[in-house]
N, C-alpha and C positions, 0 to 999 in steps of 0.2 A: 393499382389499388393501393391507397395509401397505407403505412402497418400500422395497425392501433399500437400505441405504447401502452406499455403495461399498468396493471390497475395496482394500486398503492393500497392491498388489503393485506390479509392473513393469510395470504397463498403461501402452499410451501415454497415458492420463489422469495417471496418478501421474507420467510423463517429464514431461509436460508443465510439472508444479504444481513439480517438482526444478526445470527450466530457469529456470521464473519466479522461485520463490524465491533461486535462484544470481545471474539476473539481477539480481533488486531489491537485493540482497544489496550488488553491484558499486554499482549504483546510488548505495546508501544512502554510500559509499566516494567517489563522485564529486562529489555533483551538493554536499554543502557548502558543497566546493572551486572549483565552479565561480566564483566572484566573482575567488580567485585567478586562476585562467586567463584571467578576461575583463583581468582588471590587466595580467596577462604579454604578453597581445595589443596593448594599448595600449601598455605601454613598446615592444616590436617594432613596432606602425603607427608609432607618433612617432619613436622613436632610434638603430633600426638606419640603415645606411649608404645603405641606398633608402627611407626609411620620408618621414614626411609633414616633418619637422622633426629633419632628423638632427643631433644630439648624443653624441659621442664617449665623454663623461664616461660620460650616462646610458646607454647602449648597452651598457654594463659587466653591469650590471644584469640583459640579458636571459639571459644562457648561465647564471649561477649560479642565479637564479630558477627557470630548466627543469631543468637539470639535478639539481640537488639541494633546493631547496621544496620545488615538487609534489610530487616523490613521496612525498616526508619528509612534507609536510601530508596524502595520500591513506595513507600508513601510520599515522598518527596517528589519522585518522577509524575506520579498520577495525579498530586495535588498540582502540581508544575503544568501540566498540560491541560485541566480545566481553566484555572486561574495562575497561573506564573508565578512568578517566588511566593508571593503572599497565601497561593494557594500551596504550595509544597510545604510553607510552615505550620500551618495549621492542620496541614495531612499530619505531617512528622510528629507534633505534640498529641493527635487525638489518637496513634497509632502507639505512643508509651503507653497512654490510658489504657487500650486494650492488651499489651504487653503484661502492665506489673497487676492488671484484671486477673487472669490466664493465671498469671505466677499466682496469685494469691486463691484462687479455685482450686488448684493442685496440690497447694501445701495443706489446706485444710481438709483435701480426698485423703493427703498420705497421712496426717496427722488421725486419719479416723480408723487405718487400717489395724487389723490386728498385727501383731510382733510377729517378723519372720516373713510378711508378705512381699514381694517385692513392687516398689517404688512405683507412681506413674513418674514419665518423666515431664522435660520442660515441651510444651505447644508452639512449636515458632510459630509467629504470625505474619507469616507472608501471606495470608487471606484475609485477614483481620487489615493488612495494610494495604491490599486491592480492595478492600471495602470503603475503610475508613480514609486514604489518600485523596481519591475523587469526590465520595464525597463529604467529605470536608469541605473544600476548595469551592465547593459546586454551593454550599451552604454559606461562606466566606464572598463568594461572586453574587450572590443575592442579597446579601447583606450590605455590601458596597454601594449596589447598584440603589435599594431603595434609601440611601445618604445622600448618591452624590445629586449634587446641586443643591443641598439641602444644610448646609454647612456652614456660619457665618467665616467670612475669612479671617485666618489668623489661628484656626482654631483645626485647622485641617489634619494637621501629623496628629494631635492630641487623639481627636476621632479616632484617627484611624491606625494608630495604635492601640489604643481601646478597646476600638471592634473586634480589631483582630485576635486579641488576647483574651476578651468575654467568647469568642468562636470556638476558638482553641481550647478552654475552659472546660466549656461546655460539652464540646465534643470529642475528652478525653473522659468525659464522663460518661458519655454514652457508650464508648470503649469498653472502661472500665466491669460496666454493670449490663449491657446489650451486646456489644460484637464478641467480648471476649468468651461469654458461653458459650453462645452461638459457635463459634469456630473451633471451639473443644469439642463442641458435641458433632460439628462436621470431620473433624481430623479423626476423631474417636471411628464415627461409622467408616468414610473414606477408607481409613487404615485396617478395619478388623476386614474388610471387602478385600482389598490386596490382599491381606494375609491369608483369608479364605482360598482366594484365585491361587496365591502359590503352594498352600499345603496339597490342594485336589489339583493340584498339576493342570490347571485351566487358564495358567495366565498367557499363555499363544494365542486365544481366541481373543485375546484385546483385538490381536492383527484385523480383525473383521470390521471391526469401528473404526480403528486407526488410520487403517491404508484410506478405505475413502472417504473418511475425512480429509485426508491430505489433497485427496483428488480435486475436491470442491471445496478448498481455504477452511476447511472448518476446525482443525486440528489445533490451532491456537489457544482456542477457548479449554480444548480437552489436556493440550499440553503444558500451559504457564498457569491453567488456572486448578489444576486437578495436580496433572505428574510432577510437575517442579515443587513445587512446597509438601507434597508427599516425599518426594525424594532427598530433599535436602533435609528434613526429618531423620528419612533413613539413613542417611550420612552421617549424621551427628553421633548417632546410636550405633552402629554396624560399621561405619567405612566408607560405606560404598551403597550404589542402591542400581538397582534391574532398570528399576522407571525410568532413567533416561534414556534405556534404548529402546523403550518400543516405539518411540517414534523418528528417531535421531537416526537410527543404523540407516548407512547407505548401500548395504546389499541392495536390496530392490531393488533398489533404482538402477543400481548399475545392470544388475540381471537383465532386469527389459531392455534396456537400449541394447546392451551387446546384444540380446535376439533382433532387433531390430538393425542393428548396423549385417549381423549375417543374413534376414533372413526376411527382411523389410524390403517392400517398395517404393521408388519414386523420392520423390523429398523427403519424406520419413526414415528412410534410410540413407540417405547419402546426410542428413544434419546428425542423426543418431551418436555419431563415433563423438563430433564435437560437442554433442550432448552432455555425455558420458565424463565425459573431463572435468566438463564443469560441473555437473552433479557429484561425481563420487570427490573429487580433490576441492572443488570451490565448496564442497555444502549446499548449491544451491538445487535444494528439488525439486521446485516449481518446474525445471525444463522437461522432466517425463510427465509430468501430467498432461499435455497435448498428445503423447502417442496413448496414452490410456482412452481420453476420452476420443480419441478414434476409432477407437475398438474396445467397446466398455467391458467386452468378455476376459479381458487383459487385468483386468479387478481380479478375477481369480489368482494370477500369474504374481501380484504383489502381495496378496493376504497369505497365497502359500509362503512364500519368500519370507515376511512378516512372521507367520509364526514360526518360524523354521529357527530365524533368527534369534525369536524370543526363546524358544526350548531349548535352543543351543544352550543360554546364558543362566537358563534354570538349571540343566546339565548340571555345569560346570561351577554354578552358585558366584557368575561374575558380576561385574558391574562398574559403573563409572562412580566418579568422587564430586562431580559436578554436569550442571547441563552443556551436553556437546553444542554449544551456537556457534556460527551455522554448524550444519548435519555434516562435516567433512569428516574425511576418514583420517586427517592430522588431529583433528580437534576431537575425534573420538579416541583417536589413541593417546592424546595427550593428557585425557581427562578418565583415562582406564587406572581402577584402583591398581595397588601393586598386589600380585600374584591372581593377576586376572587377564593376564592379556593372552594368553593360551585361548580362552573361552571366548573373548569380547573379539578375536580377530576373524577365529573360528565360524564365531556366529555370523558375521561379514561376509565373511568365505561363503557357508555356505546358504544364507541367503540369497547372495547374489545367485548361485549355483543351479537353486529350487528355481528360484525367479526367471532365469534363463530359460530351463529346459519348459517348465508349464508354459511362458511366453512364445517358445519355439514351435511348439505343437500346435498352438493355437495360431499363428501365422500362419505356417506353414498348411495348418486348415480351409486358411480360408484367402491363399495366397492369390488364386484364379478369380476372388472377386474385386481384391485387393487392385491388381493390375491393372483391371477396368474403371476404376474408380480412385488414381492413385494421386490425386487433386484435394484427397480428403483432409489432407494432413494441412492446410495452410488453413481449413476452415475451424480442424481440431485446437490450432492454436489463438488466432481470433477466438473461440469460444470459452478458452481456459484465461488469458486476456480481460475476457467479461467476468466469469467468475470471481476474478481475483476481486476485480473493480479497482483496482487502478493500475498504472503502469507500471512495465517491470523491464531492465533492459535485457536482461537472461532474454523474457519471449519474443523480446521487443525483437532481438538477434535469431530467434529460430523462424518468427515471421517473416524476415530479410530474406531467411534462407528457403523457407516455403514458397516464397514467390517470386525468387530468385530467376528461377527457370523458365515459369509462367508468366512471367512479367511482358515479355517481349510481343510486341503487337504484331500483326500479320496485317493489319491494313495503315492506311495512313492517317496519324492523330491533329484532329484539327479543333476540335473542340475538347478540351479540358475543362472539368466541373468539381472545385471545390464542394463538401456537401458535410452541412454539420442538421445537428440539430433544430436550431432557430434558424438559419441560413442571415444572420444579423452581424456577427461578431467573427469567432476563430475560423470561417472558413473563408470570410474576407480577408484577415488577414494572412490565412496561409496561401491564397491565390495571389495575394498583392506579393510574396516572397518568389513564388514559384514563376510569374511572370515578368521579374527585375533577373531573375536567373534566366528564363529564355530569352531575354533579351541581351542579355549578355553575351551570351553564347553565339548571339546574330541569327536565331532564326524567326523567321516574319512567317505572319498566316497561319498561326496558331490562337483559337480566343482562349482566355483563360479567367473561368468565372465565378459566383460562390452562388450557392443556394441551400434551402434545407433539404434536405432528405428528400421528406414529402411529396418535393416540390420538383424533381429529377424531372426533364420532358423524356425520358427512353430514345432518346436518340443520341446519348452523348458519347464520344470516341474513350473517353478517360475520366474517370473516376474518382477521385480521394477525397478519402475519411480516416477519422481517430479507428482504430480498434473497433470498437465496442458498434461501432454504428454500420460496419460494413456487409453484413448480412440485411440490414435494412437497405440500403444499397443498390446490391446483389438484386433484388426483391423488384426494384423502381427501373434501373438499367442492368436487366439479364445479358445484353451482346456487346456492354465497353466491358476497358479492360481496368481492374479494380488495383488497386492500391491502398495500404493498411498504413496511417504512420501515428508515432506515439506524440509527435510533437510536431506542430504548425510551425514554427517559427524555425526550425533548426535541423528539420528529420534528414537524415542525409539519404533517406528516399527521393529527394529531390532529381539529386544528381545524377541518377538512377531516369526518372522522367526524363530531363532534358536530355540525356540519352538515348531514352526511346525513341523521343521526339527527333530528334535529328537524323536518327536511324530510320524510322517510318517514314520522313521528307528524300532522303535519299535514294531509300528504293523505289518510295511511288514514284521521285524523278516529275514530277506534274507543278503546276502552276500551280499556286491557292486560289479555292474556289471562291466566289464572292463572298460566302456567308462567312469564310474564315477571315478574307480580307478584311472583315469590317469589324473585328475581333480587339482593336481598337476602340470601339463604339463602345464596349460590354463594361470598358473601363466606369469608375466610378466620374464624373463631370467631375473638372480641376475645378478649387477652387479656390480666392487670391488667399486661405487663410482659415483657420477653423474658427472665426467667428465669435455666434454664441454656444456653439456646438460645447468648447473646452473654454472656461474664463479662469483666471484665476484664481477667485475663492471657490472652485472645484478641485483643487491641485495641493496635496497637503502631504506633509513629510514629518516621520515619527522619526525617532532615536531610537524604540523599544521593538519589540515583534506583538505578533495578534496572533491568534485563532483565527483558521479559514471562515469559522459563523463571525467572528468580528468585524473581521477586513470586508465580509459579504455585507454586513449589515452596516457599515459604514460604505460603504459605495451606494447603496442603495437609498443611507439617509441623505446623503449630497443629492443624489437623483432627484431623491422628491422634494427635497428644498427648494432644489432648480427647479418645481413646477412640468417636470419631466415624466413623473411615473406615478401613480400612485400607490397608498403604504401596502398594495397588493403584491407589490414587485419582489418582493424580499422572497417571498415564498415561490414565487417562481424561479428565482435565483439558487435556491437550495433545492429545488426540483428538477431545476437542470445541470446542477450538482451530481445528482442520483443517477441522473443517466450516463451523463458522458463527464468527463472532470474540461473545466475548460481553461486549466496549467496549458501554456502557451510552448513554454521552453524559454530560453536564455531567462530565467527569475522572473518573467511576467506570466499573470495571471488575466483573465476579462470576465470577472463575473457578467451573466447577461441571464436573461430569463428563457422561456422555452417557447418554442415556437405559436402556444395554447396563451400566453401572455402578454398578445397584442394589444388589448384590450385593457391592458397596465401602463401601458405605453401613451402618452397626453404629446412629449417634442422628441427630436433627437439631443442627445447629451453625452457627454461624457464626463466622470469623475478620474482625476486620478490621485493613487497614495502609495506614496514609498515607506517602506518599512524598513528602518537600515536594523532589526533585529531578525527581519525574515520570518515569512508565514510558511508553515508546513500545509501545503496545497496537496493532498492526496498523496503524502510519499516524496511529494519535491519540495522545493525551496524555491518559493518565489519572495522578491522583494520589492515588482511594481505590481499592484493591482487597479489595473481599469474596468471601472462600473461602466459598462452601453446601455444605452437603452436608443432604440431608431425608431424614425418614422420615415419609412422608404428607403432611401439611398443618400438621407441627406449626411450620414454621418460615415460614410461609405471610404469618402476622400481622406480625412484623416486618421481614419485606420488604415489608409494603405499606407499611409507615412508612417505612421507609429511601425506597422509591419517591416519599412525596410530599417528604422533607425535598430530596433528590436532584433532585425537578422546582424545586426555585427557587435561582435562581441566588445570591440572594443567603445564604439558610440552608445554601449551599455553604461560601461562602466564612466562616461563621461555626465551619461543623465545620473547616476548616483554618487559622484564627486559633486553633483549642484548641493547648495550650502542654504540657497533659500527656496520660496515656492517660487516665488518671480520667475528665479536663474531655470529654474526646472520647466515653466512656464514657457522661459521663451525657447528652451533649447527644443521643446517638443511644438511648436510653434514653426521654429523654424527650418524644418527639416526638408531638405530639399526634394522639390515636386519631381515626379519623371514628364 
């Protein structure tokens, strides 16, 4: 039975993928700028008036740095990533407006006070510049768009100098007299809330929201967009601030694994210890959220941990001088105020402590069922994977290690089944990689093929899919054996396969049967040349970078120029975006539409476009993007070419030394047939 894909409503599924994406979004806005922040913490440890080495001069330095940098630099970034410079400038000028707004609300509050009262002080506006950075940029990229072509020549920079300077204008006006209230009146509530949680000794139970959040990516939105700009506040004014560890301490995390390295079974414990390394020393915490959501009763074992952590630091009244990014316990003790590190290490300690023992009870509760079912952990991490929504190498490596053990077939693999989405595009070409590798390797009477999901016949010996798609899979062929990889073009799961594969040929020891024989046949038809499939005003090469909605929507306009797709395709292409990302590996991307978007589809075609400033594709860096769009098998052939020039790194870097479209043209043209 085929699996319905999910409906694209207001389900708490879809809240959830909104939060994360708003989250990451913040994120992308922050974590650049964090090197700035760690600066800004040093000049405040060394040259404020209590600092390690107080300097009068340099101490100048700290109030205009907070006050107007940062935000200036985190509006920059977020106008940067809607619309690219043009949009960073016009973040940065509507992000003063809201600045010298703020200043001028407060001086006319303190001018109203009676004598003797004490001061408000200054509002940084780190919200005020995640407001106003985006959109800005977002208001600056609508305003372009309804010019350009519309411009007599000669007359172009004038415009567009202009524009951008009436945008900016404008939209330091709306700062000025709209954002900057507004964000006094948020910091105002925000703050008196904190202050409330720490007077009634309540701020541990943040732990309850925080841990899972973290579990299911949502923590981003609660932590760059709420505790970073509260806290660097409180740093200005105190020192030091609590708020960056209620989510940053790597107690927890390390608590769980070590119960899991004693007290775990199966691959859940034998990955645990290398877990543990790279969570508490790398910062990176995504690796224990697959032993959580294996056993979600394990949420209790980190909200203890969490609050334990936090009361420590309320104890002890510690705190950091900036955001610990990543969550490492270098980067937490580097950014610990001075005469804090007694309480900040403590609370480490015994986070991790709390988190261990309530983790260990609870294993060890339910170790007898654990045993039985000790397969769970390779699905727990697949499912943390999807969560994320896009790739991560930390799971990519605990998945490696989940299936490590399991991987090994007990029958002989004669059919192999690429399986994507649209069964069109990325799992052609990870079948076309994985079958130039077993042929290398000399082994015959293996087919090796691509399809969609959907479309699995339940009888195939072997398996592979991205992440996200392998429990649909699972679903289609219950008795092959499955394979998870993050990347078609490159996953060194491969090598892994043709291992099997040679391994399974060896102990059956047996002839190939005819159906494998002919495994050959399954290949895409040679053909003398791609035709009109790829031509060359399909083939187009920037100097600058895109946005993934760019680079999609210009593949898509080539398609339907070529009389290939209709203007439906686009949307299909961002739909199958949502499901699976279809980032290839080595810098190539394939937008393609979803298996439901046949009916968009009019020829077979391909687009292609280099980007020598590179598009951010879900987290990676791709710099070829190929638009598909099929009908049948006709475009089958030179995707298996594109797939092998694509597996080497070095015939990479020769398609992006071409200089024109032509050269580009004919080097993907001529790539040699198997």
């Amino acid at each position: 039975m085929t699996t319905p894909s999910p409906e694209r409503s207001s389900s708490p599924g879809s809240l959830r993928v909104g939060v994360q994406k708003f989250g990451s979004f913040l994120s992308g806005m922050i974590m650049p700028n964090i090197p700035a922040l760690i600066a800004w913490g040093l000049f405040t440890a060394f040259f404020i008036e209590v600092g390690w080495t107080p300097h009068a001069a340099l101490a100048t330095v700290v109030g205009p740095m907070i006050h107007y940098l940062l935000p200036v630099l985190i509006a920059m970034q977020g106008g940067k990533m809607v619309h690219d410079v043009r949009g960073a400038v016009v973040g940065a000028v509507a992000t003063f407006g809201a600045i010298a707004g703020s200043d001028h609300l407060i001086a006319q509050f303190n001018a109203s006070l009676p004598e003797g009262e004490d001061a408000l002080g200054e509002v940084h506006m780190f919200i005020g510049a995640m407001i106003l950075g985006p959109l800005s940029a977002w208001v600056m990229k609508k305003v372009d768009g309804v010019l350009e072509g519309r411009i007599r020549a000669g007359f172009e920079m004038l415009v567009s100098m202009f524009s951008g300077g009436f945008v900016a204008f404008g939209m330091s006006l709306l700062g000025f007299f709209g954002v900057a209230p507004l964000v006094n009146a948020i910091m105002d509530v925000l703050g008196r809330g904190v202050e409330w949680l720490i007077s009634t000794n309540l701020l541990p139970l943040t732990s309850i929201l925080i841990e899972p959040a973290k579990v299911f990516f949502l923590n981003n939105a609660i932590n760059h967009g709420v505790l970073t700009p509260l806290g660097v506040s409180e740093v200005d004014s105190a020192g030091q601030s609590i708020l960056f560890l209620l989510e940053a301490n790597p107690g927890p995390g390390l608590g769980l694994l070590l119960a899991f390295s004693v007290f775990g079974v199966g691959a859940a414990r034998g990955s645990a210890p290398g877990a543990a390394i790279i969570q508490f020393f790398g910062g990176i915490h995504e690796v224990y959220f697959p032993y959580v959501l294996m056993k979600p009763t394990l949420l209790i074992a980190v909200i203890a941990g969490g609050a334990t952590g936090v009361g420590t630091n309320v104890l002890f009244d510690t705190g950091l001088r900036g955001p610990a990014a990543p969550g490492s316990i270098f980067a937490v003790v580097g950014q610990t105020a001075s005469g804090s590190y007694l309480g900040v290490i403590l609370s480490v300690v015994l986070a991790a402590a709390v988190t261990f023992v309530v983790a260990s009870l609870i294993l060890l509760a339910g170790r007898k069922k654990d045993l039985e079912s000790a397969d769970d952990f390779a699905e727990a991490v697949a499912k943390t994977e999807a969560t994320k929504g896009k790739s991560s190498a930390a799971l990519s490596g605990l998945a490696a290690q989940a299936s490590g053990g399991a991987a090994v077939a007990q029958k002989k693999i004669e059919r192999i089944i690429f399986a994507c989405d649209a069964g069109m595009g990325s799992s052609a070409m990870g079948a076309s990689v994985l079958r130039n590798k077993i042929k290398d390797a000399g082994i015959g009477g293996v087919s090796v093929t691509n399809k969609a999901v959907a479309a699995l016949p339940g009888d195939t010996d072997l398996v592979i899919t991205q992440q996200q798609l392998t429990d649909r899979a699972k679903g289609q062929e219950p008795d092959a054996v499955h394979v998870s990889v993050d990347s078609f073009m490159d996953a060194p799961e491969y090598d892994e396969v043709v291992e099997m594969v040679r391994q399974s040929a060896e102990d059956d020891g047996a002839e190939p049967t005819e159906a494998a024989a002919q495994g050959a046949a399954d290949e895409p038809a040679a053909q003398d040349g791609p035709g009109e499939i790829l031509t060359l005003d399909r083939v187009r090469i920037h100097s600058g970078s895109a946005t993934q909605q760019e680079a999609m929507a210009e593949a898509a306009e080539v398609l339907v120029a070529a009389d290939a797709v209709t203007e439906d395709y686009l949307e299909a292409m961002q739909a199958r975006e949502e499901t699976v990302s279809t980032f290839m590996g080595n810098e190539l991307a394939i937008p393609h539409g979803t298996g439901e978007a046949k009916d968009a589809v009019k020829a077979s075609a391909l687009s292609v476009a280099r980007y020598d400033g590179g598009v951010d594709w879900n987290g990676q860096q791709a710099t070829f993007v190929i638009g598909i769009a099929g009908v049948g098998d006709e475009h089958l052939q030179i995707l298996s070419r594109i797939a092998k020039l694509f597996s080497k790194a070095e015939t990479v870097e020769q398609l992006k030394a071409a200089t024109t479209e032509r050269e580009l043209h004919e080097l993907l043209s001529s790539i040699e047939q198997s």
